[in-house]
C-alpha positions in Angstrom: 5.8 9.7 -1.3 3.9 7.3 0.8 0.9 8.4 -0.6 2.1 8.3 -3.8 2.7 4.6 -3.0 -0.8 4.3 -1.4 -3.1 5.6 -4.4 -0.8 2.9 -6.6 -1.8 0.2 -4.3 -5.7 1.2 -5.2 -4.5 0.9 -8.5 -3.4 -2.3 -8.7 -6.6 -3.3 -5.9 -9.1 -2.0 -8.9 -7.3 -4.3 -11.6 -7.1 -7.2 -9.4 -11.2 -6.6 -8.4 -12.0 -5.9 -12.0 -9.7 -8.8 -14.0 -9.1 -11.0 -11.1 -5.5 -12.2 -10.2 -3.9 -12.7 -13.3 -0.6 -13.2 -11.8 0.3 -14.0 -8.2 3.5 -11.8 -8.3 0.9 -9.0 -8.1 -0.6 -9.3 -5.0 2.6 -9.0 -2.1 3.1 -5.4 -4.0 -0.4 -4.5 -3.4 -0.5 -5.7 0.4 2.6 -3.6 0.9 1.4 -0.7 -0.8 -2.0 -1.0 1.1 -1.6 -1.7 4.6 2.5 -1.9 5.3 2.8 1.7 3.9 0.1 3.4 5.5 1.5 1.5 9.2 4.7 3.0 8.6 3.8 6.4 8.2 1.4 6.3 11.4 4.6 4.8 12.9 7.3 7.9 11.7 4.2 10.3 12.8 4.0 8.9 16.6 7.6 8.3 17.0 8.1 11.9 15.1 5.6 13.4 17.6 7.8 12.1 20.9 11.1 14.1 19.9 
């Protein structure tokens, strides 16, 4: 799922880098997808790993 979430963030980083920013609601979807996702699942792996 989260890299489901992940490879639609590069999506949406690929239209922004091609068109631009054609609307600002765009771009907090694509930080989350990018760089929140991805620290969350580093974070379930290490606390995963100290059960």
């Amino acid at each position: 799922m989260a890299l489901s979430l992940f490879i639609g963030g590069l999506g949406r980083l690929s239209n922004i880098l091609e068109f631009g920013l054609v609307d600002d609601q765009v771009l907090p979807p694509t930080i989350i997808e990018l760089a929140i996702v991805p620290l969350l699942v580093f974070w379930h792996r290490r606390v995963a790993s100290q059960s």
